[in-house]
N, C-alpha and C positions, 0 to 999 in steps of 0.2 A: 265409559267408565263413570262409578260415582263420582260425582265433586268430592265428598267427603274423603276419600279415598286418595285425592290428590292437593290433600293441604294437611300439614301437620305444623300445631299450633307449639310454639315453645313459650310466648313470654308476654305478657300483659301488663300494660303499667297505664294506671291514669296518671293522667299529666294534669289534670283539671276537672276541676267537680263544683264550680260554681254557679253557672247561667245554666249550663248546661255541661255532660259529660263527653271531656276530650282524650281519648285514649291510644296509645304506641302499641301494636303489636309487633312481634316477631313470628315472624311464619317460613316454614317450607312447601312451594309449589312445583308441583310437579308439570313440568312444559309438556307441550304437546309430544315431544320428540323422546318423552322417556325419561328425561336429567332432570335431577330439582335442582330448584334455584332457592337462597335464603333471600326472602324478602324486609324489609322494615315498613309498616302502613301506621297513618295517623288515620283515626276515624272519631268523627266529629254525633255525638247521640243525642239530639234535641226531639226523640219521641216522632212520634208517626202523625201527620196532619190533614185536613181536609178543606178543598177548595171551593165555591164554589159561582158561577154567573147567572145572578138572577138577569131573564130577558122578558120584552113583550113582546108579541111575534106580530100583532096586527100591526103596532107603533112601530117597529123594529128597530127597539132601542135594549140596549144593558144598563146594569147599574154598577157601577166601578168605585172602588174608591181611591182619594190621591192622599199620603200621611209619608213622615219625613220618615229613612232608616239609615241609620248610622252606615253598615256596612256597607252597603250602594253610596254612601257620599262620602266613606272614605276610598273609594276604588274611581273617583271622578263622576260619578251623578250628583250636581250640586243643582237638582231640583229635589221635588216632592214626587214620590215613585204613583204613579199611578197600578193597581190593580184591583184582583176580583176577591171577593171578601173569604176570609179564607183563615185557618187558625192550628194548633193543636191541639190532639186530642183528650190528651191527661188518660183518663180511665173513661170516655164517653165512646158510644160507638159512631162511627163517621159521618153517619147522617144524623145523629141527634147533637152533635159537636157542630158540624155544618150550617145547621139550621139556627143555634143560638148566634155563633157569629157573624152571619147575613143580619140576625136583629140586633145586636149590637153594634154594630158597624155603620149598617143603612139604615135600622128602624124599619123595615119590611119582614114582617111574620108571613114565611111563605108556608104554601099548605102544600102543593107535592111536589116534591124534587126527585130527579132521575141521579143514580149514578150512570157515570159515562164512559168511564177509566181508570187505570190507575198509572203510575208511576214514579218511579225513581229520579230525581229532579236529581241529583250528584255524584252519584255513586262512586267517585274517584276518591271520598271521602266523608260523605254523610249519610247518614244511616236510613233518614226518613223516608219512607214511601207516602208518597200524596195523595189523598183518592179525590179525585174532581166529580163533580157534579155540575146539573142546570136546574135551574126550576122558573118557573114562569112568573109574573109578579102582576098584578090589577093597582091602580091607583089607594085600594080600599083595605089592603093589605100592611098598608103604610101605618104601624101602632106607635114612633115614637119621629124622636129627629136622628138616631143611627151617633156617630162620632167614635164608638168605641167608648174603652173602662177607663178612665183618666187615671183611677186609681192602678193599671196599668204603665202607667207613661202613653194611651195613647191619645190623638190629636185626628179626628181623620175628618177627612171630606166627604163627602158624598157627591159623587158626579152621576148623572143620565145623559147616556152619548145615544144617539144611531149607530146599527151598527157598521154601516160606512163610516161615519168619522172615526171609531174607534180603529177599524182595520187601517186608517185613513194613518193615526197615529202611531200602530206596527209599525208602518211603511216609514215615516218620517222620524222614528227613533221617539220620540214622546210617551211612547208607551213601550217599556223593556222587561219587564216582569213575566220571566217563561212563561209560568202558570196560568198567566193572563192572554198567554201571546197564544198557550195551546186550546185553553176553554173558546177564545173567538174565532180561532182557525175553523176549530167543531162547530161553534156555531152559527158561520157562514159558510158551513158547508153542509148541515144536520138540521140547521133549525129554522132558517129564512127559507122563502120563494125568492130563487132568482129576480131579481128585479131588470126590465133591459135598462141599457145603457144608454 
């Protein structure tokens, strides 16, 4: 059966239109079994974003960055989040979005980036789909020192890990950032030779 067919929307209220838009619907879904059910959902619309892990495959290293987020440190992360540079879109398409925020961020102008995937990082409640990407990086690639737009609010790091220490840090919780946890799953499993043990 269509989805469309098994939801009818009754009532829409933004509750919040400042950072970003927070909105209440009311809805009827139809269950698998035949019966609707009236629902209440809050969904959270910060725009659609793009992530991405510049790597070098000879060195086998990533470039991550570490910068403070309020929401991680008010749910108990009282570090600095470590992940892969990563942004929203506005009205840019994914990979020309993608590409300014690796130079902004690291100061690495990359020249070809693959998409790799896409996904729904929330969907219990937030709107955005994520599209990931890799691209490969040379020391000569390097045009600035990266940090992010201050005139932002941001503040960021630049770290170059291996990518065992990085997988290293999955494992030991140091590194908690889905998007960061999915880009290096892929690419210790897509982009490295096995190395033995």
């Amino acid at each position: 059966m269509d989805i469309h067919q098994r939801l009818r929307i009754h009532d829409v209220r933004v509750l919040s239109d400042d950072w970003y838009v927070l909105k209440k619907t009311r809805f009827d879904w139809q269950r698998r079994d035949g019966t609707w059910q009236t629902m209440n959902r809050e969904t959270y619309d910060r725009g659609n974003g793009a992530v991405l892990l510049p790597y070098h495959r000879a060195r086998r290293t990533v470039i991550l960055t570490r910068q403070f987020r309020y929401p991680a440190y008010v749910n108990g992360h009282h570090d600095l989040l470590i992940e892969a540079p990563a942004g929203l879109l506005d009205t840019q398409s994914p990979e020309d979005r993608v590409r300014a925020e690796v130079e902004e961020e690291t100061g690495y102008r990359l020249h070809d980036v693959r998409p790799v995937f896409e996904a729904f990082m929330s969907p219990g409640s937030v709107t955005e789909k994520l599209h990931f990407f890799v691209g490969e990086y040379e020391a000569h690639m390097r045009v600035g020192d990266g940090g992010g737009v201050a005139g932002e609010g941001e503040d960021i790091e630049v770290l170059e890990l291996t990518i065992d220490d990085a997988l290293a840090q999955v494992a030991d919780g140091r590194i908690r950032d889905g998007k960061t946890i999915m880009l290096l799953q892929h690419a210790a499993l897509h982009l490295f030779d096995k190395e033995p043990r």
